[in-house]
C-alpha positions as CSV (number, residue, x, y, z in Angstrom):
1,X,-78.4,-154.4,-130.5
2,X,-80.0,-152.0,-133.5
3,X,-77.9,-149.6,-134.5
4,X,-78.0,-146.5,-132.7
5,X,-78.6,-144.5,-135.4
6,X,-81.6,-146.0,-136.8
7,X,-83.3,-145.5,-133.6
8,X,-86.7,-143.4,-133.5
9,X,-86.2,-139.8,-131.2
10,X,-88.8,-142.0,-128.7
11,X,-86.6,-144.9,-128.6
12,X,-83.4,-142.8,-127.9
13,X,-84.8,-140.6,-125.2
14,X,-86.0,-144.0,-123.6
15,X,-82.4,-145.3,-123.8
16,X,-80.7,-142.0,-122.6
17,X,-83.1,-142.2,-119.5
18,X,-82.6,-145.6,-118.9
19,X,-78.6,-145.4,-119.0
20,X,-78.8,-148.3,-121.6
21,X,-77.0,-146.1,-124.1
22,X,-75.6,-142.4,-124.4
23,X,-75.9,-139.0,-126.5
24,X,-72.2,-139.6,-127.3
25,X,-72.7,-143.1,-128.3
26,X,-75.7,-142.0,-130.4
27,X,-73.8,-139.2,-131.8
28,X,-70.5,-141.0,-132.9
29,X,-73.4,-143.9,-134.4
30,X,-74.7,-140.9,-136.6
31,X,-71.6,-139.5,-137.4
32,X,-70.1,-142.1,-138.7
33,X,-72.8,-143.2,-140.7
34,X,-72.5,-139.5,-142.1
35,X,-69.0,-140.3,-142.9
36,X,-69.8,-143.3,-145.4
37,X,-73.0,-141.5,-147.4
38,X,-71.4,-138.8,-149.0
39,X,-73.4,-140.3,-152.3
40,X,-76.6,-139.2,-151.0
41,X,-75.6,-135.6,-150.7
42,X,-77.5,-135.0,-147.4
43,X,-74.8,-133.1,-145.4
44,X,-73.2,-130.0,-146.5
45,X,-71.6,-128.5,-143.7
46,X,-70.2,-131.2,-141.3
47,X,-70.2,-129.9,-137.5
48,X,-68.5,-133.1,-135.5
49,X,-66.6,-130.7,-132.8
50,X,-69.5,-129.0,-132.0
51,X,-71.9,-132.3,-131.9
52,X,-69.2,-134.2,-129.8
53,X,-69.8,-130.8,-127.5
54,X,-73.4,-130.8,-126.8
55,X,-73.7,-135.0,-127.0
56,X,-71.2,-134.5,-123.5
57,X,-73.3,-131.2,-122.2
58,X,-76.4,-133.5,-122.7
59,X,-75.4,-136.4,-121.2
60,X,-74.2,-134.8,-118.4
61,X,-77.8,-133.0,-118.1
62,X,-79.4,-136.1,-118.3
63,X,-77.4,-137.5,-115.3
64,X,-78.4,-134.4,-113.4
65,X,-82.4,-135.8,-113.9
66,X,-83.4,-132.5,-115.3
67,X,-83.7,-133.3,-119.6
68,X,-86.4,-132.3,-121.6
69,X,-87.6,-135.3,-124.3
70,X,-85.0,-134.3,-126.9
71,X,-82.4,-133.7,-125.0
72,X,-79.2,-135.9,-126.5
73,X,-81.3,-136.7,-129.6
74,X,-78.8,-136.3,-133.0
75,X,-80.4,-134.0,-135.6
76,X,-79.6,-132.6,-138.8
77,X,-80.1,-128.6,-139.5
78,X,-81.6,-127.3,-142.8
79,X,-79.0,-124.9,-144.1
80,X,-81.8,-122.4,-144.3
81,X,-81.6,-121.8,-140.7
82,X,-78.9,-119.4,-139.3
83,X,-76.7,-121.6,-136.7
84,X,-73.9,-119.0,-134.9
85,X,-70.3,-119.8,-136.1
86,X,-72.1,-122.7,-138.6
87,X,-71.8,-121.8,-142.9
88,X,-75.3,-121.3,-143.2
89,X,-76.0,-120.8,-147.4
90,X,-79.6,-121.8,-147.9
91,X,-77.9,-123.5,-150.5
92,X,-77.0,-120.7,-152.8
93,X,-73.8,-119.3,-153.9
94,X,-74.7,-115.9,-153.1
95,X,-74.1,-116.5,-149.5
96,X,-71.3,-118.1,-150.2
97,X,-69.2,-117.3,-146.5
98,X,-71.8,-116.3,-144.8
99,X,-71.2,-117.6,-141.3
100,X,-74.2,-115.8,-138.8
101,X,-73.4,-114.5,-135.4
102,X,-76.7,-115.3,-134.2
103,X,-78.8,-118.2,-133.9
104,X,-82.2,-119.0,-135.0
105,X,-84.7,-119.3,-132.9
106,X,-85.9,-122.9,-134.2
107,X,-82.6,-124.3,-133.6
108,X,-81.7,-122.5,-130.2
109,X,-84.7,-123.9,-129.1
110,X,-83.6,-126.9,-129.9
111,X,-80.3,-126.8,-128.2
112,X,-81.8,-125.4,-125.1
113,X,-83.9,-128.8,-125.1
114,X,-80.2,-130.4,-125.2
115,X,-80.3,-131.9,-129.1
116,X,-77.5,-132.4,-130.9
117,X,-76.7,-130.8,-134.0
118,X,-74.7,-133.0,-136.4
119,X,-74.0,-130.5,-139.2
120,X,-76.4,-128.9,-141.6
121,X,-78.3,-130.3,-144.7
122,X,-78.6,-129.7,-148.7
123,X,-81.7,-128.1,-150.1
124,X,-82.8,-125.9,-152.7
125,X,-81.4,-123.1,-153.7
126,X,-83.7,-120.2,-151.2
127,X,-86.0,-123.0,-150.9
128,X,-86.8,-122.8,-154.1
129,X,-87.8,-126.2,-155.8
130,X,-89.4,-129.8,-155.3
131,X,-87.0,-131.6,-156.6
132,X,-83.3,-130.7,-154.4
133,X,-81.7,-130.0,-158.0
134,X,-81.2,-125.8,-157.6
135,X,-78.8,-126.4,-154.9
136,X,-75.1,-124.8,-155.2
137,X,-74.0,-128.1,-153.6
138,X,-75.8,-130.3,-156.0
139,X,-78.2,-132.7,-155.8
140,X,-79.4,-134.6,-152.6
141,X,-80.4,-138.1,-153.6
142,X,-83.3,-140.4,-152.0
143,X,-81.9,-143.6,-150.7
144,X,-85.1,-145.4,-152.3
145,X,-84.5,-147.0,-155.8
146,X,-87.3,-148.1,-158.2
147,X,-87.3,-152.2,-158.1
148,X,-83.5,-152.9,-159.1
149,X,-83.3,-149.6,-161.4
150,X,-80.0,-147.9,-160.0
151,X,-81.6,-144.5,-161.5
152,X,-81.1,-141.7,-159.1
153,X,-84.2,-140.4,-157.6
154,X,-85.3,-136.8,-155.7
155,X,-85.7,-137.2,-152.1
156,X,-88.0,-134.1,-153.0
157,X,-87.7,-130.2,-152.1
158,X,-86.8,-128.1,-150.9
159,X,-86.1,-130.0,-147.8
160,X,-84.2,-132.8,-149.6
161,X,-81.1,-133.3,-147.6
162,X,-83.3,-133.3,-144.4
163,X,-85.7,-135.9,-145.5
164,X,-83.1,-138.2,-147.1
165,X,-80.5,-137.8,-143.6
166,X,-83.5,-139.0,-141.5
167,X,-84.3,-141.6,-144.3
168,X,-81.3,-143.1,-144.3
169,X,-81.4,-143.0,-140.7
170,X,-78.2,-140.8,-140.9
171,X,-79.9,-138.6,-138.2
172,X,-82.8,-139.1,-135.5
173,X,-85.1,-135.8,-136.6
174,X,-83.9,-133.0,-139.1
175,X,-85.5,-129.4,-139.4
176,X,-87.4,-128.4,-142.3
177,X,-89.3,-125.4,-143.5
178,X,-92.7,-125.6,-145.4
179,X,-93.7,-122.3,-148.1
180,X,-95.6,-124.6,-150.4
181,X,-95.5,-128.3,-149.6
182,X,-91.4,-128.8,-148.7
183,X,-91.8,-130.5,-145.4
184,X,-94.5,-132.7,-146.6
185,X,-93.8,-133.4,-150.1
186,X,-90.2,-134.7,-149.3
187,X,-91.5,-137.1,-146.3
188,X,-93.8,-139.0,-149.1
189,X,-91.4,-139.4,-151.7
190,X,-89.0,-141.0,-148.8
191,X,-91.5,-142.6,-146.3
192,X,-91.0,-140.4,-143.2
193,X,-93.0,-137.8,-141.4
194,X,-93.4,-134.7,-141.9
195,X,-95.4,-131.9,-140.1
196,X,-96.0,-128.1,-141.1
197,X,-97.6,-126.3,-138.2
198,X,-100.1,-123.8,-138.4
199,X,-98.5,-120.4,-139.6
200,X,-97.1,-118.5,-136.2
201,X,-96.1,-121.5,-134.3
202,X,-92.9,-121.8,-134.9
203,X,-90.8,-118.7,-134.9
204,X,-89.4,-117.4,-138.4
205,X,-86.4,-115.7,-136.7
206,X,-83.2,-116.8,-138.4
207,X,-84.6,-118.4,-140.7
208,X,-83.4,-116.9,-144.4
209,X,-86.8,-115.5,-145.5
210,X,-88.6,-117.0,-149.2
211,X,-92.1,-116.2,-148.9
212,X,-92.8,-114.4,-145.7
213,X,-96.8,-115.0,-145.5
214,X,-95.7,-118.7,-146.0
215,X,-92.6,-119.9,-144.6
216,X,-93.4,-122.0,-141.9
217,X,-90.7,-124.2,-140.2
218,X,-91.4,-128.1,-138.8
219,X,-89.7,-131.0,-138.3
220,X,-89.0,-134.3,-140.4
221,X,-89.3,-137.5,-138.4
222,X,-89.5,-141.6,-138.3
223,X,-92.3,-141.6,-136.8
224,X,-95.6,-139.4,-135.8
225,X,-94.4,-140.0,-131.9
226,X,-91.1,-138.3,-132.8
227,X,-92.8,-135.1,-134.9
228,X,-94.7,-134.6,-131.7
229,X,-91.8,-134.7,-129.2
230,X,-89.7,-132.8,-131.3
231,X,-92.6,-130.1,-132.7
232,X,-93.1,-129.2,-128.9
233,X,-89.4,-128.5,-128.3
234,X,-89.3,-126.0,-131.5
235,X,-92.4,-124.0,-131.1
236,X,-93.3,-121.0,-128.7
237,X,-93.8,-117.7,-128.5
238,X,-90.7,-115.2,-130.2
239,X,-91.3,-111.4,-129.8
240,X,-88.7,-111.4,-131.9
241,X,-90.8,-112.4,-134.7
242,X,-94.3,-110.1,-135.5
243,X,-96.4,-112.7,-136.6
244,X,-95.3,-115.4,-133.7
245,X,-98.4,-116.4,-132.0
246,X,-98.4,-115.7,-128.3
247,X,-100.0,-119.2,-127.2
248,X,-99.2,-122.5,-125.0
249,X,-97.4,-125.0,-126.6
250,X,-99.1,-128.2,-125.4
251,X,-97.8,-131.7,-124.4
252,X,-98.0,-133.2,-127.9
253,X,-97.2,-136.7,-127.7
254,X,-99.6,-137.0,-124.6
255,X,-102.4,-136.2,-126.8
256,X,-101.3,-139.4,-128.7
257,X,-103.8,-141.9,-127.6
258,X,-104.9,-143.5,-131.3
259,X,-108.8,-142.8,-130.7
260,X,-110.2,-140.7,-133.3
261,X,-113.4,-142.2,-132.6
262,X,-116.6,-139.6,-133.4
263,X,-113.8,-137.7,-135.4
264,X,-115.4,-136.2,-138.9
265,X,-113.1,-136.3,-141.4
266,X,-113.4,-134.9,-145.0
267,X,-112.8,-135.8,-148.1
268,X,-112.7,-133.1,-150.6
269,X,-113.7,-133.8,-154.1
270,X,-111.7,-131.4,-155.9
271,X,-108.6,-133.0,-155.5
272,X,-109.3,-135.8,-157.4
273,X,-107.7,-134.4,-160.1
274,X,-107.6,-135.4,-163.4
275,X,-104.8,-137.9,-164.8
276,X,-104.0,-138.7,-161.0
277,X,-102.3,-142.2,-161.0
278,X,-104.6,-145.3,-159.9
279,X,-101.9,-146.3,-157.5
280,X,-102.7,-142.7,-155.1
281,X,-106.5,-142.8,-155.7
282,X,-106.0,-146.5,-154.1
283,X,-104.2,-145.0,-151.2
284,X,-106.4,-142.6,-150.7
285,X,-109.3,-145.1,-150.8
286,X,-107.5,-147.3,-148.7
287,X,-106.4,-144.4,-146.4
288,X,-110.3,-143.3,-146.0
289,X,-110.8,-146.5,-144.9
290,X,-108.5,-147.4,-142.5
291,X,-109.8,-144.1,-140.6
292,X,-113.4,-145.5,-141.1
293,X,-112.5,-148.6,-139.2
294,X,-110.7,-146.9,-136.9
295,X,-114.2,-145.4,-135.7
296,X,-114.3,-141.6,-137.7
297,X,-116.8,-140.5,-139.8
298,X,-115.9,-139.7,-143.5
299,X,-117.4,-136.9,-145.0
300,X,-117.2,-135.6,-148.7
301,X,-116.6,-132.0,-148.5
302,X,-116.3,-129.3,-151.4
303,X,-113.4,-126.7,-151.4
304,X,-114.5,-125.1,-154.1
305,X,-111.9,-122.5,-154.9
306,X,-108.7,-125.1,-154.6
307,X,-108.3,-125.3,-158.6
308,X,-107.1,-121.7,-158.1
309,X,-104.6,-122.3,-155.5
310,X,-101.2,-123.1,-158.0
311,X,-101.4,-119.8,-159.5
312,X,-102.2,-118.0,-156.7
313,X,-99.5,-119.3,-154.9
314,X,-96.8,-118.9,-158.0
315,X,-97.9,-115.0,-157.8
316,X,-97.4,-114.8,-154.2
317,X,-94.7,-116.7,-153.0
318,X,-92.4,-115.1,-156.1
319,X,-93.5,-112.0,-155.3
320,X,-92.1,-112.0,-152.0
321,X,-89.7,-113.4,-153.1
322,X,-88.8,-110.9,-155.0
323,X,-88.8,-108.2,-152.1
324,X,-86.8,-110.7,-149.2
325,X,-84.0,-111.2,-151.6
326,X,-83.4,-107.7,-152.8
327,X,-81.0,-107.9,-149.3
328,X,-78.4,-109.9,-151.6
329,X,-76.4,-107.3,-153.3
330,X,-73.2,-107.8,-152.3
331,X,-72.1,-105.2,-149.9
332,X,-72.4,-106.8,-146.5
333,X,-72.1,-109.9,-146.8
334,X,-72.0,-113.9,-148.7
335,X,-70.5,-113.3,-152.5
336,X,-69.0,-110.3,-154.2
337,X,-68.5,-109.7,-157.8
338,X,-64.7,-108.5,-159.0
339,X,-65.6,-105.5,-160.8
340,X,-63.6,-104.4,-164.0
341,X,-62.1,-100.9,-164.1
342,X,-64.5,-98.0,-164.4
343,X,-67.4,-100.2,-163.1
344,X,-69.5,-99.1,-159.9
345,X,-72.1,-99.9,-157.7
346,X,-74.9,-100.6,-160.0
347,X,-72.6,-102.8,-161.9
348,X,-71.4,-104.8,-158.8
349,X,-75.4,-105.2,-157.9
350,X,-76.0,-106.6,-161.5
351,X,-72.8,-109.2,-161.6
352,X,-73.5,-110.0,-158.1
353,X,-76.7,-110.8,-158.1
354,X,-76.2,-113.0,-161.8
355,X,-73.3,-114.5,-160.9
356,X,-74.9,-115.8,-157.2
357,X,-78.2,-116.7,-157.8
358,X,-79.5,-120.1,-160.0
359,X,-81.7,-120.2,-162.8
360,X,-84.5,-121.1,-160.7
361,X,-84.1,-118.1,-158.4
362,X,-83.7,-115.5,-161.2
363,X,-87.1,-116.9,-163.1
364,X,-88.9,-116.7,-159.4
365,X,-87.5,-113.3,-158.7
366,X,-88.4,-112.0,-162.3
367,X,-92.0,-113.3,-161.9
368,X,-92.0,-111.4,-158.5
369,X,-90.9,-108.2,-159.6
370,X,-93.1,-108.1,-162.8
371,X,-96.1,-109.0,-161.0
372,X,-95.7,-106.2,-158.5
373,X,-94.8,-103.5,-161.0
374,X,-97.2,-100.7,-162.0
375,X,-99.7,-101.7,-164.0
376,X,-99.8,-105.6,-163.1
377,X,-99.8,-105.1,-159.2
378,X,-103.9,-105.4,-159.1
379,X,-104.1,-107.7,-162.2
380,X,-101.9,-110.2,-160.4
381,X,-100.8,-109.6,-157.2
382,X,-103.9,-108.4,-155.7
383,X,-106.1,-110.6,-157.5
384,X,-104.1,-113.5,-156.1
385,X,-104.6,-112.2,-152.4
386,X,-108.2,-112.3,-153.1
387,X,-107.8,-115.8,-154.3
388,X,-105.9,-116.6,-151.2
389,X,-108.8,-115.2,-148.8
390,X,-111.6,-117.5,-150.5
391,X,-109.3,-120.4,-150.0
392,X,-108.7,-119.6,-146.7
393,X,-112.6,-119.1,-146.4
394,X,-113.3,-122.0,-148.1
395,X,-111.6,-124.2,-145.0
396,X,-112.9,-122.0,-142.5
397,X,-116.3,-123.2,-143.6
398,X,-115.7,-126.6,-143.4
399,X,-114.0,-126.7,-140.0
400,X,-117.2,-124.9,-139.1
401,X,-119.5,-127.2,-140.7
402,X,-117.9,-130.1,-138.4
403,X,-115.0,-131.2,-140.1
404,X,-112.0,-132.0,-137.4
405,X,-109.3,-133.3,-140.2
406,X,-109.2,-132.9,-144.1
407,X,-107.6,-136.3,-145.7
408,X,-105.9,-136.0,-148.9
409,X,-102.8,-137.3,-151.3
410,X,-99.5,-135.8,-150.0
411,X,-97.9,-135.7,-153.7
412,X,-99.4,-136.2,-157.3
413,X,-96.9,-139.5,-157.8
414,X,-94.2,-141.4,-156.2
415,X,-90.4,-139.9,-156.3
416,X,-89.4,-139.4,-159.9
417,X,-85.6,-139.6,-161.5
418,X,-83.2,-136.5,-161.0
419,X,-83.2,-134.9,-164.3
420,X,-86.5,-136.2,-165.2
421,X,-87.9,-132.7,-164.9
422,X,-84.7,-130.9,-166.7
423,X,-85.9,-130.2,-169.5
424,X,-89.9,-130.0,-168.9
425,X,-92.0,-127.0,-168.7
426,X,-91.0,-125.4,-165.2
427,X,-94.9,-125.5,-164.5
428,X,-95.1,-129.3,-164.9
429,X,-92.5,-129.1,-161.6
430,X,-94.6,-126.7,-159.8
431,X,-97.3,-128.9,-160.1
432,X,-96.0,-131.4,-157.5
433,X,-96.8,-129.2,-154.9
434,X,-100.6,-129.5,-156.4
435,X,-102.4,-131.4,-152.8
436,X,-100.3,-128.6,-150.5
437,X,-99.9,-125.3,-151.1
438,X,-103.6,-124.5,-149.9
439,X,-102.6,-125.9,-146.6
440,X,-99.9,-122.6,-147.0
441,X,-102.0,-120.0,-148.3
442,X,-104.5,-120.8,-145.8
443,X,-101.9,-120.6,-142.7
444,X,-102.9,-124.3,-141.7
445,X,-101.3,-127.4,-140.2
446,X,-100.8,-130.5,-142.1
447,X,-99.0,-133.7,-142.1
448,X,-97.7,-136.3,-144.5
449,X,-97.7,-139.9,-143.0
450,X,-96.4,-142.7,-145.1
451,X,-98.9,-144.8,-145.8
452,X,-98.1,-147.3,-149.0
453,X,-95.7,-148.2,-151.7
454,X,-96.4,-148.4,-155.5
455,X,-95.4,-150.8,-157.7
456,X,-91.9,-149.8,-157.6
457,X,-91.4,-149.8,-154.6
458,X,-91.3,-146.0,-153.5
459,X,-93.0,-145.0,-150.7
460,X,-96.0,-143.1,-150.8
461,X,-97.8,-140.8,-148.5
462,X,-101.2,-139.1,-146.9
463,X,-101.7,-135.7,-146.3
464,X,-104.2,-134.5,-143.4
465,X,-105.2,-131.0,-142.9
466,X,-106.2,-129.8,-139.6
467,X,-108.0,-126.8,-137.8
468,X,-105.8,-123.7,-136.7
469,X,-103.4,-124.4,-133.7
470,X,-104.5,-127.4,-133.5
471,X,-101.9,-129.9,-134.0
472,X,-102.1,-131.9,-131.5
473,X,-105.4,-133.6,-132.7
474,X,-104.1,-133.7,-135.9
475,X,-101.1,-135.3,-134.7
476,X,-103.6,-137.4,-132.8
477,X,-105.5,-138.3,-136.2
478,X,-102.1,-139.2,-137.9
479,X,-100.9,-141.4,-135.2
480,X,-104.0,-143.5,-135.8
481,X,-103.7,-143.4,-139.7
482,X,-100.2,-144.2,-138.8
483,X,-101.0,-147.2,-137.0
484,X,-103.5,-148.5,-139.1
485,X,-100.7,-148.0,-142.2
486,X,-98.1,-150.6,-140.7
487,X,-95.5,-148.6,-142.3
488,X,-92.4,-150.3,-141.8
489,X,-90.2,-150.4,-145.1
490,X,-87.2,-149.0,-145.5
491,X,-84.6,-148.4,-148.0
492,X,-82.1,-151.5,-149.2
493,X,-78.7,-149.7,-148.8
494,X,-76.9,-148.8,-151.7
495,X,-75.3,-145.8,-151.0
């Protein structure tokens, strides 16, 4: 029989229905495979009580002829989201202790659909990064390895743990949250799935705030069948978050029939950028194609103002930034400067806030602040929100003109080494997130779908960009892209 744990969230559910296997069994299968990767840094806050707890309140609910799709189905947590009675750091040291009475509203919506949570999982530092290397816990490493190189590489950021647990088939799903591409960038540089919904389905509730106007959470699968099960059971309507959209959550994976037939999908030229490697302009090519056979029309399309989306983005995301983090100060709660004699409160801000915070998260916050001080708040910030409407108006037009799905590169290259980037220009980093932070600014769904691997070896994927709230046809479109892929490969273990 496969092992448990590298079963999809489809498979599993079919099992637990069946009686052929159980969420305990499933649950001990992950666990234990937790247990023995400690070298890929996924994990950071073990919860095997509490898993053991819900695996037996699922089962028992599946007996009863009553469970929803996920329920019994291991998953890892993102330590960005707030789990009651769970450490939740958002991988910084300036929460160190933090442990929420409250839950968010992602993850309680997922344990009211009876999943499992199996502990929670490494990222960057606030969410900060693309490369997993800002976290106070250090680095989580991608179980994929360059030919025989034994060179560590990124699983990607900020949601690194989440898409190297579900890589390394450690988990069945994992939450992640998306501000400029960290959903979708990770799933490439591992071969998974990932989805960000469109901004407002999923509620931002307990969920430790970077970038407000961008955060969106999603979650990180095996498979396009899974991201749809496991979407439906995390979205709906929150009042207690402002901007969650008050809408039906449809059946997801029954809108997964394969036929994209009469579909229109665009390909936009200004993403072919310039040094882009040969092996992603193949995949691309070959990507366009495979849709082309599978009965859409493929349409070049202009989105003129993208070339201004990376500093529009590295305005606004840091400037927010800036505001949501001004809460860590030391007084309430996670990590508290000793003060010397004579020193106050200003002084216990100051140390605090230098002593708990990363580089990473100091040069964002500095950026943040200067851009919305007096004087540079309409040369930057403002400016930028401009920028953000024409890209946002730039897609509207499209989808207008016809366009059901946008198909583009997920990432500018395959997974590159930890400490590759070190020492580079901190833009050079940023510029990974190049194919999907418009997908952000613009509030949009998208997908990355594995769909290739270069000639190392690493996996690489497809991004596709879809009309507002409407993620089931884009889930739809990738399930056929999907298909036509054949993406099977998966990591040689090493770890």
């Amino acid at each position: 029989m496969t092992d448990l744990n590298s079963l999809t969230i489809a498979e599993a559910r079919d099992k637990l229905r069946s009686g052929e296997t159980s969420s305990i069994e499933l649950t001990e299968a992950c666990l234990s495979k937790i247990e023995g990767a400690g070298a890929l840094g996924a994990f950071v806050h073990h919860t095997p009580k509490l898993a053991r707890e819900q695996a037996k309140a699922a089962d028992a609910r599946i007996a009863g002829g009553d469970a929803p799709a996920m329920c019994g189905i291991p998953l890892g947590i993102k330590d960005l989201f707030c789990t009651k009675g769970v450490a939740s750091q958002a991988g910084s040291a300036i929460l160190d202790g933090f442990t929420p009475e409250y839950e968010s509203t992602v993850s309680q919506n997922l344990f009211d659909a009876g999943s499992v949570m199996l502990g929670k999982l490494n990222m960057d530092e606030f969410a900060m990064g693309s490369s997993n290397e800002t976290s106070v816990y250090g680095n989580a490493v991608n179980p994929w390895r360059r030919g025989n190189d034994d060179a560590a590489l990124t699983p990607g950021g900020s949601s690194g743990g989440s898409a190297s647990a579900v890589a390394a088939d450690l988990c069945l799903g994992a939450t992640g949250t998306d501000t400029g591409g960290s959903i979708r960038q990770p799933a490439a540089f591992v071969g998974i799935t990932g989805i960000k919904p469109t901004y407002g389905r999923c509620s931002r509730w307990g969920i430790v705030a970077f970038a407000s106007s961008l955060d969106q959470a999603g979650p990180m699968t095996k498979s396009v069948r899974d991201a749809a099960i496991m979407l439906e059971a995390m979205c709906g309507h929150d009042p207690k978050d402002s901007t969650s959209a008050d809408i039906p959550v449809p059946d997801f994976e029954a809108m997964l029939t394969g036929d994209v037939r009469g579909k229109v999908i665009g390909i936009p030229q200004e993403y072919r950028m310039d040094g882009m490697p040969e092996e992603i302009e193949t995949l691309w090519r070959d990507g366009t194609a495979m849709l082309r056979d599978a009965g859409a029309e493929i349409r070049d399309i202009t989105l003129p103002h993208t070339k201004y989306a990376l500093p529009a983005y590295y305005v606004i995301a840091p400037a927010e930034a800036s505001s949501n983090l001004a809460r860590y100060d030391g007084v309430r709660y996670g990590h508290r400067a000793a003060l010397s004699q004579g020193e106050g409160i200003t002084e216990m801000y100051e140390k605090t806030r230098a002593e708990g915070f990363g580089p990473e998260v100091k040069r964002r916050v500095m950026i943040g602040t200067y851009v919305l001080s007096a004087g540079f708040y309409d040369a930057y910030y403002n400016r930028a929100r401009r920028v953000r409407a024409l890209i946002k108006k730039d897609f509207e037009d499209v989808f207008a003109d016809g366009i059901d799905a946008i198909l583009t590169p997920a990432t500018p290259s395959a997974a590159f080494g930890l400490g590759e980037m070190a020492n580079a220009d901190p833009v050079q980093m940023y510029l990974n997130d190049v194919f999907t932070v418009t997908v952000n600014l613009a509030g949009l769904p998208g997908i990355s779908v594995p769909a290739g691997l270069d000639k190392q070896g690493l996996p690489l994927g497809l991004q596709l960009i879809g009309r507002p709230w409407e993620e089931g046809d884009l889930l739809n479109t990738a399930y056929a892209l999907e298909s036509a892929a054949g993406f099977v490969a998966k990591p040689a273990k090493w770890w």
